[in-house]
N, C-alpha and C positions, 0 to 999 in steps of 0.2 A: 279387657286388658290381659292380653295370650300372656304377653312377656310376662307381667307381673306373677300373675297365677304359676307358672313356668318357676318361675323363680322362689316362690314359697312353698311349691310343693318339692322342689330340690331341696331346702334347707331342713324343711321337716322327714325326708328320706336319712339324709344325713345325721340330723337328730336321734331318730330312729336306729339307724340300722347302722351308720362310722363306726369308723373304731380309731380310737386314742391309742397311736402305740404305747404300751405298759410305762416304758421310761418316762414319760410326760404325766404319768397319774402323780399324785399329789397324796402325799404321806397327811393321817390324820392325828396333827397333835392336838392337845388338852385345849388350846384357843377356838382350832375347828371345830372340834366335836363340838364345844361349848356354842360358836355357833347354829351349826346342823339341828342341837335339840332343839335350842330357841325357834327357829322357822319350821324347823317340822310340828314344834307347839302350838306355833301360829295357824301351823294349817290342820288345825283336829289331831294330830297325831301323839298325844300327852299321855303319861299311864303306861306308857311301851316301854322296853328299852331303845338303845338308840339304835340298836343295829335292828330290830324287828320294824320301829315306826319308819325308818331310812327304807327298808328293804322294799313296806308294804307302802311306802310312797310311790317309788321308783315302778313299781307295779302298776299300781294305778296311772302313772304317765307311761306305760311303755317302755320304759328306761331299763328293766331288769337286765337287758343280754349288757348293758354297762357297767353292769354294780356285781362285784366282786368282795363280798363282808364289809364291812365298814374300816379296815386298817387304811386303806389306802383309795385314793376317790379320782373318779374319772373326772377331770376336770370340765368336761360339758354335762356331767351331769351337776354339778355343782352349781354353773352358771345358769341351769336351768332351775334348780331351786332358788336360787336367789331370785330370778326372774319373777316366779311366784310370790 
């Protein structure tokens, strides 16, 4: 299946390497973050602070050229946490 394969190696490029223009990132208030620990908790990353367990996530999926501190959040990397 060309097409298919074709097609999920485009969305994980994308994943990968897009870029969110800045004005669509998504401000991190106190409900967020409060989320973010919680699933970063889930996934082994507990003990850290939230910007160090967030960072060293983001790392681990290849996500870092997207994560820019933890104030304000790229919204596919978000959707990509959640996904997990």
């Amino acid at each position: 299946t060309p097409v298919a394969e074709l097609e999920r190696l485009s969305r994980l490029h994308d994943l990968l390497f897009g870029e969110t223009p800045r004005e669509e990132w998504l401000d991190v208030d106190e409900q967020l973050a409060a989320e973010l620990r919680e699933r970063l908790d889930r996934l082994g990353y507990e003990g850290r602070s939230l910007q160090e367990a967030f960072v060293q996530w983001a790392g681990t999926q290849n996500l870092e050229e997207r994560v820019e501190g933890i104030d304000r959040l790229d919204p596919v990397v978000l959707a990509e946490l959640r996904r997990r």
